[in-house]
C-alpha positions as CSV (number, residue, x, y, z in Angstrom):
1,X,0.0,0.0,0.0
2,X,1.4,3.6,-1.3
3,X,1.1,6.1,2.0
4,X,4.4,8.1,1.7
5,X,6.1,11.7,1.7
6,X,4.7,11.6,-2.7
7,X,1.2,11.8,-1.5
8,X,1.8,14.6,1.1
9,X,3.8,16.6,-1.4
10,X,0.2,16.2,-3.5
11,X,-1.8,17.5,-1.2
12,X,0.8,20.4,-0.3
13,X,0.8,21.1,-4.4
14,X,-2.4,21.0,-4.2
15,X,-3.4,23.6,-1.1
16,X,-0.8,25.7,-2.2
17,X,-1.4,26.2,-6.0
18,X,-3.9,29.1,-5.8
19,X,-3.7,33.1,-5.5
20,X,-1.3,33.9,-2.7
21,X,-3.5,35.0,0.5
22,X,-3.7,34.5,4.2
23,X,-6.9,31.9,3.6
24,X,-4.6,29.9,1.6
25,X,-1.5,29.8,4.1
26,X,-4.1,29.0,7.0
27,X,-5.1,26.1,4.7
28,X,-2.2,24.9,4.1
29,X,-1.6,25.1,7.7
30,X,-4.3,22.9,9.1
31,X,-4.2,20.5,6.0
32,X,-0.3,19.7,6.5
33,X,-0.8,19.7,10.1
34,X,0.0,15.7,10.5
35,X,-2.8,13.9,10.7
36,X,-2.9,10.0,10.2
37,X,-4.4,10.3,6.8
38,X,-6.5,7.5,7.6
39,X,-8.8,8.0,4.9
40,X,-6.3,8.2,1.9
41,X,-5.2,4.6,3.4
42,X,-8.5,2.9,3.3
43,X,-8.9,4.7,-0.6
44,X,-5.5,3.0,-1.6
45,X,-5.8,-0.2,0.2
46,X,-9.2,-0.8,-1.7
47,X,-7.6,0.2,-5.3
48,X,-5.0,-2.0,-4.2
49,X,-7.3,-4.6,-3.5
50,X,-8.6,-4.0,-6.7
51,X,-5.3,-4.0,-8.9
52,X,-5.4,-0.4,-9.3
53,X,-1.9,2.1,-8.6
54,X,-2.5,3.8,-5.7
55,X,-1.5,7.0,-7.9
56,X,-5.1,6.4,-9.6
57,X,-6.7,7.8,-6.2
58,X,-4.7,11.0,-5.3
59,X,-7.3,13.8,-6.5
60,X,-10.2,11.8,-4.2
61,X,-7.9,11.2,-1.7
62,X,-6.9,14.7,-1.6
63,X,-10.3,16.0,-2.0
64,X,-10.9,13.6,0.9
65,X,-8.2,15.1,3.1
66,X,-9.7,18.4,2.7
67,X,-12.9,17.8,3.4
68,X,-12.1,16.2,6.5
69,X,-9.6,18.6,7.7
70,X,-12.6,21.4,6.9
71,X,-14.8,19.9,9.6
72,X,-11.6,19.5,11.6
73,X,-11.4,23.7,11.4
74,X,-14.6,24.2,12.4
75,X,-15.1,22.0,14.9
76,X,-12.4,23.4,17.1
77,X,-14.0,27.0,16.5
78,X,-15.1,28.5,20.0
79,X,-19.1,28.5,18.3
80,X,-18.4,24.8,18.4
81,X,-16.1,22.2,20.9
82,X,-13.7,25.4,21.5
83,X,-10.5,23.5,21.1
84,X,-7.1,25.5,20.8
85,X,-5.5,22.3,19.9
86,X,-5.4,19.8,16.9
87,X,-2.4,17.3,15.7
88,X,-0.5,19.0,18.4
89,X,-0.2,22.1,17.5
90,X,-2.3,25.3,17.9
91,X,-5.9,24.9,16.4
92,X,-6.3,27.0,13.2
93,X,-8.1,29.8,14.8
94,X,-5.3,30.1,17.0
95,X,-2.5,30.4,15.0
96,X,-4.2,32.6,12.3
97,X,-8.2,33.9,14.1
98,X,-11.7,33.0,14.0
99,X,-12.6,34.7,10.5
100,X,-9.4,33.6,8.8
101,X,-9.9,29.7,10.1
102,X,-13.4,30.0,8.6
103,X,-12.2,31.0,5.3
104,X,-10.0,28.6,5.3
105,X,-12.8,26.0,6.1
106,X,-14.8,26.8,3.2
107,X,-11.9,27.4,1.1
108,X,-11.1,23.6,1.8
109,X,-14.4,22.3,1.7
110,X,-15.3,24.2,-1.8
111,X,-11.2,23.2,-3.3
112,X,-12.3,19.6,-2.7
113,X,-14.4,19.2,-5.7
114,X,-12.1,20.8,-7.7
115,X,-9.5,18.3,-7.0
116,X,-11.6,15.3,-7.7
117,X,-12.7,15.8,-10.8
118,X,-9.0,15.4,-11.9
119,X,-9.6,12.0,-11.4
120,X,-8.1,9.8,-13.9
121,X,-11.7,8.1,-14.8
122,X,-14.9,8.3,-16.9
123,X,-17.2,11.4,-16.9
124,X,-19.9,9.0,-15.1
125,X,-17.7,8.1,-12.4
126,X,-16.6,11.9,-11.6
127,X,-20.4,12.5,-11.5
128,X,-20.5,9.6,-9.0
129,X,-17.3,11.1,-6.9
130,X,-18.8,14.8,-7.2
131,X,-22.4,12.8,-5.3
132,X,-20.2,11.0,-3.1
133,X,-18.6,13.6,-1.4
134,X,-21.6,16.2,-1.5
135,X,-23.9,13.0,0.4
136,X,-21.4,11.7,2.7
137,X,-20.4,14.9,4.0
138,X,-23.3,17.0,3.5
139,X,-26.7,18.1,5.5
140,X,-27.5,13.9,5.7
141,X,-24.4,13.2,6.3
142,X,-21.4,14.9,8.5
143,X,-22.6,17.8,8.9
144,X,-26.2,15.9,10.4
145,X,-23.8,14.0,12.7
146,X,-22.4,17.2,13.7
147,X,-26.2,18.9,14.7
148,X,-27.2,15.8,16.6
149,X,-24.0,16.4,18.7
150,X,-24.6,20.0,19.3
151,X,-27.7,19.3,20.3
152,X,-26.9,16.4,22.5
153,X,-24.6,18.7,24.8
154,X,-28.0,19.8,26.2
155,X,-29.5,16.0,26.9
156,X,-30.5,15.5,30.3
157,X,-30.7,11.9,29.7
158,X,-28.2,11.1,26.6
159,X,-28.9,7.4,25.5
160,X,-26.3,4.5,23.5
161,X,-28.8,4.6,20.7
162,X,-28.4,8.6,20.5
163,X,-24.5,8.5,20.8
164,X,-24.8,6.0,18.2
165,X,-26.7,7.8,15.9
166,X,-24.2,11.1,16.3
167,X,-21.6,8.7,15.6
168,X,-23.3,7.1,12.5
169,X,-23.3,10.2,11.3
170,X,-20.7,12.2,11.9
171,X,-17.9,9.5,12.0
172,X,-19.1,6.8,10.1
173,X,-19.8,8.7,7.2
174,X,-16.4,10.3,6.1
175,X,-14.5,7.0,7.1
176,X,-17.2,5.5,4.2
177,X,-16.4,7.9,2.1
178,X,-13.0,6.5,1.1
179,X,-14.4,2.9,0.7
180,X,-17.4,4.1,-1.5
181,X,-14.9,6.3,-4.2
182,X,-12.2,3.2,-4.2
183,X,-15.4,1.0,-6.0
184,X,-16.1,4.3,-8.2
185,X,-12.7,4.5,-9.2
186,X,-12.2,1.0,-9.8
187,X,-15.7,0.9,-11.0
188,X,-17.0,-2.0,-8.9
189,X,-20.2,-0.3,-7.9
190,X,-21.9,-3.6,-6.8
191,X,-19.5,-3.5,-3.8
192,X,-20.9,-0.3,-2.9
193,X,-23.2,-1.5,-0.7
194,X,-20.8,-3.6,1.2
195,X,-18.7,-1.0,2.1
196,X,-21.1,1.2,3.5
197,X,-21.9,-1.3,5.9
198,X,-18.4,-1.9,6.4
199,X,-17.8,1.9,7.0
200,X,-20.6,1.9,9.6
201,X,-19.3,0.0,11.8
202,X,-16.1,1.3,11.1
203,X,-16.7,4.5,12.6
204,X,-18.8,3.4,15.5
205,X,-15.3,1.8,16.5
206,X,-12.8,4.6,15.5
207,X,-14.6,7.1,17.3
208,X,-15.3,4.3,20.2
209,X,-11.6,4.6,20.3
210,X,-11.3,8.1,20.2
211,X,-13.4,8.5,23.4
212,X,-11.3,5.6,24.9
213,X,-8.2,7.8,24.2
214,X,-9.7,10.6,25.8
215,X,-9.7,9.4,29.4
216,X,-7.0,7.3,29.3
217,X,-4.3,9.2,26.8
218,X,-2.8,12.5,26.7
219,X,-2.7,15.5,24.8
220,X,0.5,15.3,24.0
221,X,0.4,12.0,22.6
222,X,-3.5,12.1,21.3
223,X,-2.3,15.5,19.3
224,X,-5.7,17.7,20.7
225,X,-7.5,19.1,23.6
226,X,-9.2,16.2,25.3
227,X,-12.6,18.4,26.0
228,X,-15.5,15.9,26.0
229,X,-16.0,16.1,30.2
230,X,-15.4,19.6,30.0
231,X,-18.1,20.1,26.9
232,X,-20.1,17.6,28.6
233,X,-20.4,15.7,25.6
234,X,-21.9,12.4,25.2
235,X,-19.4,9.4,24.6
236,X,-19.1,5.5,24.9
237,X,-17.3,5.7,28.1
238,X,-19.9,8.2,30.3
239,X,-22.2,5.6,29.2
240,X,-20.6,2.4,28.9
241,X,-17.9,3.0,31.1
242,X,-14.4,2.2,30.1
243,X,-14.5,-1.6,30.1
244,X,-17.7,-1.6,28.4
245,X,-16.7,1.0,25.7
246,X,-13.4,-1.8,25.1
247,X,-15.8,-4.6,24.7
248,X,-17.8,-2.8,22.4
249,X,-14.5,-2.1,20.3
250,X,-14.0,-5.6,20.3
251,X,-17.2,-6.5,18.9
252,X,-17.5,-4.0,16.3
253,X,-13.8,-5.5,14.8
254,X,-15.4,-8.9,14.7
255,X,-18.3,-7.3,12.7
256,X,-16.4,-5.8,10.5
257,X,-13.8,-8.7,9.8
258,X,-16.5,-10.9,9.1
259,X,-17.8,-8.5,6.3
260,X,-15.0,-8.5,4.6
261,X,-15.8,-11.7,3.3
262,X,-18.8,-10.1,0.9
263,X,-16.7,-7.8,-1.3
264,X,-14.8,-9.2,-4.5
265,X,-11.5,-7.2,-4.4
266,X,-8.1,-9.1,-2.3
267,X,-8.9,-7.6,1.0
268,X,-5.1,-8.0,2.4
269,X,-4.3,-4.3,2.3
270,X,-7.6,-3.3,3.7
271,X,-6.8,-5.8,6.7
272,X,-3.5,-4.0,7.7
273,X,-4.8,-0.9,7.8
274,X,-7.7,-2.1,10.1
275,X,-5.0,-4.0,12.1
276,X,-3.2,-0.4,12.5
277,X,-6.5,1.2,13.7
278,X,-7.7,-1.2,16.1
279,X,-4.0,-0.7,17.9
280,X,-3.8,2.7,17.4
281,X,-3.1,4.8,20.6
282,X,-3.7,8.7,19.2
């Protein structure tokens, strides 16, 4: 699987290729902030799994990138969880300010489906890409996720099923995302299906994990504020509690492994990456 310093010199060429302006350096900024590029890994590991060069999914996985780093932007804003830290370093509002880090949010968010239709593939599956990324991260998608956890912060009796639903949404469906445009690329749209339901579960578990991390890790290592007690936000561990929220991990994995067995491309490079996220410890 292809995950090296050639994509993240793409995505710098990429950020950086515009008119010169502060927007543009404060998206540069947050996009080549680190980050684990999770996404871009499942995209190539399915095109691998498909016989396809990796290379074949650097505009969507780029596009990807920048979508997610967007909603990265503006979540931390102080309208939302108010975090003045992300990939260990100072949030974008901090090291630029509010207006400029929401500039540079839309200027991501809007770049993004620029960069994907340079895809290397038929006018139909752009049009499918160009859908993709409008549904998945969109008003029934992310964003939806992103309401139902606003509106949670105020729930005097938050449930599983709620902090499921948030999740659904707001985690599950950007972690999809990659699945879903590695069966447009390789134009295998019967496996759509598949990996949606793989990419559920998916990001029940990742962001399972990411409340795990947030009592038991640190900032340092984690790379952002740990703020969900303090934004009395609603996570697997306040309702699970800690070994219930591991259990749960566990059984969402098996889940997952066991649908890997539907989809018709060589699943090896998928595995490894699901391998690195189920140990992953930031």
């Amino acid at each position: 699987m292809l995950m090296n310093k050639e994509f993240e010199d793409y995505l710098l060429v990429r950020v950086q290729e515009n008119d010169d302006s502060r927007t543009k350096d404060a998206m540069a900024y947050s996009l080549m902030n680190g980050g684990k590029r999770i996404r871009p890994m499942l995209l190539f590991s399915v095109l691998e799994g498909y016989g396809m060069d990796a290379h074949v999914g650097y505009p969507c996985a780029c596009a990807i990138e920048m979508i997610h780093t967007y909603s990265l932007v503006h979540d931390d804003l102080p309208a939302m969880d108010n975090d003045d830290l992300r990939r260990g370093k100072p949030s974008c509002h901090k090291a630029y300010d509010e207006a400029t880090a929401i500039l540079a949010g839309d200027g991501l968010l809007t770049k993004a489906f620029e960069v994907v239709l340079d895809s290397e593939c038929s006018a139909k599956q752009k049009v499918a890409l160009v859908k993709a990324l409008s549904w998945y991260a969109g008003i029934d998608g992310m964003i939806y996720g992103q309401t139902l956890d606003l509106q949670a912060e105020n729930d005097t009796n938050p449930t599983f099923a709620l902090l499921q639903e948030i999740d659904h949404y707001k985690t599950s469906k950007l972690l999809t995302l990659p699945l879903v445009c590695g069966c447009i690329l390789a134009n295998k749209f019967d496996d759509i299906d598949h990996f949606r339901k793989i990419g559920l579960v998916l990001g029940l578990e990742f962001q399972m994990q990411d409340d795990i991390l947030d009592v038991v890790g640190s900032e340092e290592v984690v790379g952002k504020s740990l703020s969900d007690e303090d934004n009395h936000k609603v996570t697997a561990v306040s309702l699970l509690g800690l070994e219930g929220a591991k259990d749960m991990v566990k059984s969402y994995d098996e889940t997952i492994r066991k649908s890997l067995d539907k989809v018709s491309c060589d699943v090896t490079s998928l595995t490894k990456v699901l391998d690195t996220l189920l140990k992953r410890t930031y």
